[in-house]
N, C-alpha and C positions, 0 to 999 in steps of 0.2 A: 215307826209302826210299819207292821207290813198290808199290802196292798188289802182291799177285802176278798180279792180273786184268790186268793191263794187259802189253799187248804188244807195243809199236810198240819197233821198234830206237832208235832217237831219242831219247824220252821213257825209254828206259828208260839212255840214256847220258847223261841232265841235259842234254837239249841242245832250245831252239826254234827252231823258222823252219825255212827251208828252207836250214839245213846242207847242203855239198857236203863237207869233209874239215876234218880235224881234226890238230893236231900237239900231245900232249898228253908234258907230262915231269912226273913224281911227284920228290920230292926230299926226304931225313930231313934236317931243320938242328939241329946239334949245334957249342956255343959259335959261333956264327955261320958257322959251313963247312957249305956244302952237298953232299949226296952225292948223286948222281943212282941213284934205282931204279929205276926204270920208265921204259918213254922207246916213243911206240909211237903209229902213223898208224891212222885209222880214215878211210874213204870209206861216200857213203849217197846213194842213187840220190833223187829230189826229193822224191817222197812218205817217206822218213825211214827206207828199207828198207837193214841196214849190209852192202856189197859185198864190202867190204876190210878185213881189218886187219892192220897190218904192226907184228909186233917187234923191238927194234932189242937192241944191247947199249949200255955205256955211250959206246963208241967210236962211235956211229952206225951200225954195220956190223948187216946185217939176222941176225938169229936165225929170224925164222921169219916164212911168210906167208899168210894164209886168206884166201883166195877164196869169197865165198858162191855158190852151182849155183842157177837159178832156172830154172821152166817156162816153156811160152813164154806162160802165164796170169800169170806176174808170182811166184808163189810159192815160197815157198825150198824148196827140195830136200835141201840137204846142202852140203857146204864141201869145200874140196881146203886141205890145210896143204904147205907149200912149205919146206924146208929154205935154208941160206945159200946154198947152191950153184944152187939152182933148181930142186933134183929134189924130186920126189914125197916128201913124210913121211907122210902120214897122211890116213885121209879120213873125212867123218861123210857118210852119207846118213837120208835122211828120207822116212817114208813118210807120205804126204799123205791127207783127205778130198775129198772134192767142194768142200766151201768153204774148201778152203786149211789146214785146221788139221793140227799134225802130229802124228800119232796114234802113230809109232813111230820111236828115232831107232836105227841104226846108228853105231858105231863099227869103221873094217876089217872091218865085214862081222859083225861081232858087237852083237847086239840089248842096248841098255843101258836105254832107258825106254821106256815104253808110257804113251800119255796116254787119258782118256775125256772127250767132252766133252757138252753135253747140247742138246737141237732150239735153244737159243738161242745156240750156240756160246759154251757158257762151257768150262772147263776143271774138273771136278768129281773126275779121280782123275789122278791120277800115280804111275807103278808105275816105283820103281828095281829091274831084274832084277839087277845084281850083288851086290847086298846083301839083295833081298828085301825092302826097305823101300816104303810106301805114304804116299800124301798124301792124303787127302780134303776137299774144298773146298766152303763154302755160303757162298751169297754174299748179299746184302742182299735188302729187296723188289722193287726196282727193277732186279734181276740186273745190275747193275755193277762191285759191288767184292766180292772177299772179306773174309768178316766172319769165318768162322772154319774154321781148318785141324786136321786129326786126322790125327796121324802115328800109323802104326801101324810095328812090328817084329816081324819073323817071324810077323806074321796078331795080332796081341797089340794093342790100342790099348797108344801109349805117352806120349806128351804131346798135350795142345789148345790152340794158339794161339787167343785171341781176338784179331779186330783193329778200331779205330778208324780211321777215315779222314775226311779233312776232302773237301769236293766236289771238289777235284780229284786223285784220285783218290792224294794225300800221308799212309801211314800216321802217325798220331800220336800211338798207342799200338800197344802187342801185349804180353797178357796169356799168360802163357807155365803152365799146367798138367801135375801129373802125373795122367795120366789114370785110374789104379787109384785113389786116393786123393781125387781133385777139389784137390787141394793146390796154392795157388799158390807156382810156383817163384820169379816173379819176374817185372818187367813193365819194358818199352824205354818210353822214351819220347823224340820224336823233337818237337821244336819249329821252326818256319819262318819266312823272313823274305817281304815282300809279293811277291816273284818267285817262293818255291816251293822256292827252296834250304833243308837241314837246316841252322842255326844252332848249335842246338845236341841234343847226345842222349845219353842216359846210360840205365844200368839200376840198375832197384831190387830191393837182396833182400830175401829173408824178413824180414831185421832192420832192414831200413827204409837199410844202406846203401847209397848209391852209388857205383860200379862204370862202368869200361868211362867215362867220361865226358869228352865231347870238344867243347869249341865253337870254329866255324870262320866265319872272314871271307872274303870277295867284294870283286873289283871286275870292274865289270863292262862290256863294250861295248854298242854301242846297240840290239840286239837282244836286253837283259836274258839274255846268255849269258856266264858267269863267264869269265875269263880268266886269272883268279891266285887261287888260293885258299890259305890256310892255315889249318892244322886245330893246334889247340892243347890237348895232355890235361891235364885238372886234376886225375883222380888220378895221372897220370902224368908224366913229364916230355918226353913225346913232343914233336915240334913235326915237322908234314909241310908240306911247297910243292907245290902243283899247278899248272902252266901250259900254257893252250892259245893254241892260232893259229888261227882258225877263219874258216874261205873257206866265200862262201855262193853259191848260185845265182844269186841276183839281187845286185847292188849293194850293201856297205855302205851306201853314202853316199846310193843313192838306190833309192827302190822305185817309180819307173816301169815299165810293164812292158816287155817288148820288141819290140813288134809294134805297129801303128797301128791306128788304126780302119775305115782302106779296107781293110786287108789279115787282119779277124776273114770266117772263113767261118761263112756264117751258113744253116742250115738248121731247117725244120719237116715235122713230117708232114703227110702229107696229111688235115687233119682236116674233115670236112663243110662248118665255114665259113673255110678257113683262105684264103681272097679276101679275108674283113675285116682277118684279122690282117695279110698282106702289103701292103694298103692304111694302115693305122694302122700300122705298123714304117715304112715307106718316108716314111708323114710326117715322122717321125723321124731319117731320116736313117740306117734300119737295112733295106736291100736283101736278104732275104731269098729263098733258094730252096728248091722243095719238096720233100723227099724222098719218090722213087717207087719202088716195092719192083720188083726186078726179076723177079718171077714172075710179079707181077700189080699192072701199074703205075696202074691205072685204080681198084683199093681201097682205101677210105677208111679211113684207121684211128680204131679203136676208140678213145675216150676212155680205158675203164679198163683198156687194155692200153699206155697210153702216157702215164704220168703223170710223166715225170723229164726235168728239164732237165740237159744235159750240160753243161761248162765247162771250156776250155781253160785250163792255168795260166796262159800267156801274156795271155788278154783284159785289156784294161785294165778298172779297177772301176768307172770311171763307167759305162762300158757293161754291164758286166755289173749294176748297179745300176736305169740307163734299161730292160733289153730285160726282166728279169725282175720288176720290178714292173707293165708293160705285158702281157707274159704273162701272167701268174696275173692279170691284170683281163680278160683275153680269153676266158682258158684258167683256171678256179678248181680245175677237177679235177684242176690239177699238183699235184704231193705231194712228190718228192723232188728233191734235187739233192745231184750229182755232179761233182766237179773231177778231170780230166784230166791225168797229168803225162807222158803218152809223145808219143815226136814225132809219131804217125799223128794226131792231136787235138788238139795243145796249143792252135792256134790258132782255133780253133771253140767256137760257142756251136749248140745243137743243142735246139732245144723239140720234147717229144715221145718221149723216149726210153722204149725197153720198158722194160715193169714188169718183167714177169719176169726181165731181166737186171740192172736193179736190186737186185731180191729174192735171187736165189737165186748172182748172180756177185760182186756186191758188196756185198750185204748191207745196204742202205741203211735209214733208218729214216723215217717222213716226218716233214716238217716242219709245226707249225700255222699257222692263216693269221699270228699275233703272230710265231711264227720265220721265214718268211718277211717280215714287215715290215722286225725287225732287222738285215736285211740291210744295209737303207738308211741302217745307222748308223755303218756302218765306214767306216776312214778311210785304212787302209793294207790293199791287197791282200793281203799275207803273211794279217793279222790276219783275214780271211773266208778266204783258203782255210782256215787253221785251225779257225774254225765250222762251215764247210761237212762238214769231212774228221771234224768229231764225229758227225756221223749215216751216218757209214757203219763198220763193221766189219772189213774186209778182212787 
């Protein structure tokens, strides 16, 4: 399982790269007959945000369909659920902060959770109003993962999860207490193969047995994303099939990007000596123009109001490899970077972007001059935007 810190719709559906949709059927196999239970479409906009997901029955025929509601900032708002007929079933709204996170959710208009989060947008309480139950969350030194949860009931602590996690962010234990007593009840343990999938996971009780214990197999396509899974209990006699169909943004077969190199729009601010840098780019073969603010086009921008390079997902990587180690040699006061996946930008590299939209819209974290080196080591575009899209938050 992945940590509860983590948020991204994508990562938290076992899925890498830049996924467009998914066709996933779940299946119990019993004496060799399979029975279909699950059967059901999920869509996700480039950055791994999920739009759509459609349930089906076992005849193909839709049961039901959720629409995710976004601002026009990119963040979710709430979902419309859709009956087989096409009319209106049901709807979630969401009540939002300033940096996106969702602080209250609605169901028809009825308030089910309330979240708290803290100055470094983590998630530190979660309030169920239908039950009156609470979640309380601390997370590591490095405010990335949570390390341990306190449920409480009715205002009462009542169990504390501990949890283990390996760095990317895969829990590999979770130590399960009663909280009046310090008693442990029992601990998960969740084992992984070199992609990141659970192999295998069972629980341990008081008396040392094993419980709940399940190990499952992969095969997988070329973007180290499962396609067929089987899950097999060994205290059990369960045996589950999973298969997906998964269409991606870019190309199976090939991750070129989609745009040339005449056709990347290329901009800089206007910074005091930004004559050397359009002379050094243009050597290169990178024609460059300045952006000039229209209130006062004659103003030079500030170095530490303009530390972030912007990145269109479409730039091909050699380029965006050449113009950004050339950069930060011209420009060292750049700090962050930013990839791009809407169509107003995808095709543009932009040196000079505000900090404070950085900071405070996308929440970026900078880079050291070594993370900026590492850039020059990648070898497939997917695999940096991926790096890239780890230092920002959104």
């Amino acid at each position: 399982m992945k940590n509860p810190a983590i948020q991204k719709d994508r990562i938290l559906d076992f899925l890498n790269d830049d996924v467009k949709k998914v066709v996933q059927k779940k299946y119990t196999v019993s004496d060799d007959e399979e029975v279909l239970k699950e059967f059901r479409t999920r869509e996700y906009t480039i950055d791994g945000k999920r739009i759509k997901t459609i349930n089906y029955d076992d005849n193909g025929s839709v049961k039901l369909e959720q629409i995710s509601n976004f601002n026009p900032r990119g963040f979710k708002i709430g979902f419309s659920n859709y009956n087989k007929f096409g009319g209106l079933d049901s709807e979630g709204q969401y009540d939002i902060d300033l940096k996106g996170n969702i602080i209250r959710k609605y169901f028809n208009g009825q308030l089910e959770e309330e979240m708290v989060f803290d100055n470094e947008n983590n998630l530190i309480e979660h309030h169920y109003c239908n039950s009156g139950d609470t979640a309380m969350f601390h997370y590591d030194s490095e405010k990335k993962f949570i390390i341990e949860q306190i449920n409480y009931q009715r205002g009462q602590k009542f169990h504390i999860l501990k949890y283990i996690n390996d760095l990317k962010g895969n829990v590999i234990q979770i130590k399960t207490y009663r909280s009046s007593s310090e008693e442990l009840l029992h601990t998960q343990i969740f084992n992984y193969n070199v992609v990141g999938d659970v192999i295998e996971s069972y629980v341990i009780l008081k008396n040392e047995e094993k419980v709940n214990w399940y190990k499952h197999e992969y095969i997988y396509d070329s973007k180290e994303n499962w396609i067929n899974k089987i899950t097999r209990g060994i205290t059990s006699d369960n045996i589950q099939k999973e298969v997906r169909e998964i269409d991606y943004y870019l190309s199976e077969i090939t991750s070129e990007p989609l745009i040339k190199k005449d056709q990347i729009k290329l901009l800089v601010s206007n910074f005091e000596n930004v004559d050397d840098f359009l002379v050094k780019m243009k050597e290169r073969g990178y024609d460059f123009n300045v952006y000039l603010s229209s209130d006062n086009p004659q103003s030079t921008s500030a170095f530490n109001e303009h530390e972030v390079i912007w990145l269109g997902h479409l730039v091909p990587l050699d380029d965006i490899k050449a113009v950004v180690k050339l950069s930060k040699t011209i420009y060292p006061h750049l700090k962050y970077v930013k990839v791009f996946y809407e169509d107003i930008c995808h095709d543009e590299i932009y040196i000079g972007g505000s900090t404070s939209s950085a900071l405070e819209i996308y929440y970026c974290s900078p880079l050291s001059d070594n993370e900026f080196e590492i850039i020059q080591n990648f070898k497939q575009i997917e695999d940096l935007h991926r790096y890239i899209d780890g230092f920002s938050n959104e």
